[in-house]
C-alpha positions in Angstrom: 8.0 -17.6 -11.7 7.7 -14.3 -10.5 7.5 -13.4 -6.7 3.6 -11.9 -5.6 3.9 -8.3 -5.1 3.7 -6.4 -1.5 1.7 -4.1 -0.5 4.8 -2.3 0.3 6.0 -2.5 -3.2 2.6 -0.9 -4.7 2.0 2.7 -4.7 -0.7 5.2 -6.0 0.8 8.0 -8.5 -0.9 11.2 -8.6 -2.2 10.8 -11.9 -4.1 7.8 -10.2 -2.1 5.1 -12.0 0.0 2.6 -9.7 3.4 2.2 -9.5 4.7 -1.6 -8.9 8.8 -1.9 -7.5 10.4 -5.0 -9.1 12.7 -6.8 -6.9 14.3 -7.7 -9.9 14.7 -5.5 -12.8 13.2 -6.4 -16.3 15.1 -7.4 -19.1 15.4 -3.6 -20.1 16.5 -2.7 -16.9 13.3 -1.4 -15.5 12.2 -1.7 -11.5 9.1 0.2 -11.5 6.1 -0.6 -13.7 3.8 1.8 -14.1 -0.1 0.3 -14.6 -3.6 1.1 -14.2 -5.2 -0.1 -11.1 -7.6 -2.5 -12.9 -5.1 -3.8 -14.3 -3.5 -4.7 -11.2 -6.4 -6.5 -9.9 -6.6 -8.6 -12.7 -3.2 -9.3 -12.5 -3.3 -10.1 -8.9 -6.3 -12.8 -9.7 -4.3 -14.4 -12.4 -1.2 -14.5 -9.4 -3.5 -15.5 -6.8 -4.8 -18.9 -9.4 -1.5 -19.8 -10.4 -1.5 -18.8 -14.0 1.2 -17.5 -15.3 -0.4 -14.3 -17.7 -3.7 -12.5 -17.2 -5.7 -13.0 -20.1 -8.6 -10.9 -22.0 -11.6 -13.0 -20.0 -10.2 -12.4 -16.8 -9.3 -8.6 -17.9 -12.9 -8.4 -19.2 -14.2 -9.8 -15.9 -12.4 -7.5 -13.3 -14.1 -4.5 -15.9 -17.4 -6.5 -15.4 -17.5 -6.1 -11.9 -15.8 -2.6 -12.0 -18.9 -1.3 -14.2 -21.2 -2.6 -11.5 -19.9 -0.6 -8.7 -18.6 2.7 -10.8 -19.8 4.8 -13.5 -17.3 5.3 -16.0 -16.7 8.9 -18.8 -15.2 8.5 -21.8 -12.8 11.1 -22.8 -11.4 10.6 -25.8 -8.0 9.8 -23.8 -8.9 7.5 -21.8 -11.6 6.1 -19.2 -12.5 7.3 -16.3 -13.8 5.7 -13.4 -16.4 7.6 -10.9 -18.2 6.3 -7.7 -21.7 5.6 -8.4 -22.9 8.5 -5.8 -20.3 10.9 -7.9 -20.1 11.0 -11.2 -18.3 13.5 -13.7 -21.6 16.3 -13.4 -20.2 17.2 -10.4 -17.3 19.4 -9.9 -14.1 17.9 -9.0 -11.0 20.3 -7.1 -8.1 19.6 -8.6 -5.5 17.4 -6.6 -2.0 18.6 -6.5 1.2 15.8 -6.6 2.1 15.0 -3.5 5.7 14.5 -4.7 8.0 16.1 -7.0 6.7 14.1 -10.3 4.4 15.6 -12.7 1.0 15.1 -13.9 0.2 13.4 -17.6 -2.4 15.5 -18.9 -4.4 12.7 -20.6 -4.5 11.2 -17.1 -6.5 13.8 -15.4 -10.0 14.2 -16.1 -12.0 17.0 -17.8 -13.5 18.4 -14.8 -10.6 18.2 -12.7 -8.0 20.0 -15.3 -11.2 22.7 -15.7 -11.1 22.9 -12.0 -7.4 24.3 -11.7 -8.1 26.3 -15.3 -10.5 28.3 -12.8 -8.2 28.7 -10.4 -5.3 30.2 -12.8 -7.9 32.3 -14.3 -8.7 33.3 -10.7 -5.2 34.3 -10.3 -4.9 36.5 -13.5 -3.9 34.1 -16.3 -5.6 34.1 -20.0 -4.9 33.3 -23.1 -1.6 31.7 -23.6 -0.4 32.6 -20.3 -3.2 30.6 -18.6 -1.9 27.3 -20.7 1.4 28.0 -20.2 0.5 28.3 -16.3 -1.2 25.3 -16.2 1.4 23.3 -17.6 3.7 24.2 -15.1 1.4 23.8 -12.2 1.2 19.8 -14.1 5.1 19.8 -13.5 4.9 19.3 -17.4 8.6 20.4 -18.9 7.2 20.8 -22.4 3.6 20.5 -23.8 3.1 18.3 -26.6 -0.1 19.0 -29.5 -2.6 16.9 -27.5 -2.2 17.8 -24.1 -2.0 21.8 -25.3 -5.4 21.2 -26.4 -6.7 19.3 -23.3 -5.6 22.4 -21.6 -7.4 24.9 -24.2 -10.5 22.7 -23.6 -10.5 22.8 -20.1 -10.2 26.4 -20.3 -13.5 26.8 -22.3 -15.1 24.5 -19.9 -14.1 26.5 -17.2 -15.0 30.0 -18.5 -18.2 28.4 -19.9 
């Protein structure tokens, strides 16, 4: 059976997802698994009952209660969660990584990437340049299809 995970062990990424350190490594060799933060709660419920595996009804619950106390946007890429006195209306700066890693692009919300695609058009980028810019300020080493065009949508969003 697995050991309960630390608080020490648990950290937010920037991209808002959290990062769990394995005493242990996985059968693959991984120490860090990398899971969104409902996801941990659920888990930590399962833990905390003695079950071995979270399953689908408890998953659905933690959502349950989740929707209760947060709005949530659907984006295509994902779901975003919002504080019910906030929700995605209202313009969000864009938070920088406090550490060296990079960003995922389908991570980051709509308003949030539009809010730094101001700030490089602020600075002079356009066009090209501008996704180019914002992919560096991601920490991105190369931009795939989908996240170009998150970028390119952000953009109109933001000149719009």
């Amino acid at each position: 059976m697995a050991t309960p995970l630390r608080e020490e062990r648990v950290t937010l990424t920037s991209s808002g997802f959290v990062r769990c350190h394995l005493n242990t490594p996985c059968r693959d060799g991984t120490t860090p698994i990398v899971m969104e933060p409902l996801e941990l709660v659920a888990r930590r419920i399962t833990r905390a009952h003695g079950w071995q595996r979270t399953g689908a009804r408890i998953q659905a619950r933690v959502d349950d209660v989740a929707a209760r106390s947060h709005c949530k946007s659907n984006e295509g890429v994902g779901t975003f969660c919002w504080a019910k006195s906030r929700g995605p209306e209202i313009p969000v700066k864009f938070r920088r990584s406090s550490d060296a890693a990079s960003r995922v692009v389908d991570g980051i919300c709509m308003p949030e990437l539009a809010s730094l695609a101001r700030e490089i058009a602020e600075s002079g980028h356009s066009g090209d340049a501008a996704v180019v810019a914002i992919a560096r300020e991601l920490g991105l080493q190369r931009l795939r299809t989908t996240g170009r065009g998150r970028i390119e949508a952000a953009i109109a969003l933001s000149s719009g």
